[in-house]
NUKOL-815018 format. One line per 10 residues: their letters; for each residue x, z, y of C-alpha. Coordinates in pm, whole numbers. Example, Ala and Ser with C-alpha at 12.3 -4.5 7.8 and 13.67 -1.06 7.14 Angstrom:
as	1230,780,-450; 1367,714,-106
//
This chain:
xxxxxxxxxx	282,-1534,-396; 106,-1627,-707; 31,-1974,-862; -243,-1899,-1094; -515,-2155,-1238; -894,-1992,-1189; -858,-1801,-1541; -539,-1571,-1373; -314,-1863,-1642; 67,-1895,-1416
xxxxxxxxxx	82,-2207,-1342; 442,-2167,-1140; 658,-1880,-1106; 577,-1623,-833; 778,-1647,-492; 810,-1367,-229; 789,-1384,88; 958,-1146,316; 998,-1049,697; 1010,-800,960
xxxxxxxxxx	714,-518,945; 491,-587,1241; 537,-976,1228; 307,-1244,1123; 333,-1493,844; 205,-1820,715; 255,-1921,357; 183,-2295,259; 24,-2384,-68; 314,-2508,-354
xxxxxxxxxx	252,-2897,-468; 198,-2855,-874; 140,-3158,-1031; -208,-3163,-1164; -360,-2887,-999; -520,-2837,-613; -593,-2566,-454; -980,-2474,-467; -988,-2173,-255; -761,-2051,19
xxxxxxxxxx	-674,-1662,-15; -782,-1410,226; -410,-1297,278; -232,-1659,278; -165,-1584,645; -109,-1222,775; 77,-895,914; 395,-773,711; 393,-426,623; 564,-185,446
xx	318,-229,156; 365,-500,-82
//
């Protein structure tokens, strides 16, 4: 996952998440003092696959 302000800036490093192919995942938004999240991503919740 990415933790980027509306202008693409990283605001946090990047964190992966990983799992069995076939199985669903959540991911929760990271607390960063200052900042809220606007907009949730299409893919914060999903199917793992084989592509990244």
């Amino acid at each position: 996952m990415r933790y980027q302000d509306s202008e693409g800036n990283q605001l946090a490093e990047p964190s992966i998440l990983s799992g069995k192919i076939g199985l669903p995942y959540d991911s929760e938004p990271k607390e960063i003092p200052g900042w809220y999240v606007v907009e949730t991503p299409e893919n914060a919740s999903g199917i793992f696959t084989e592509d990244p």
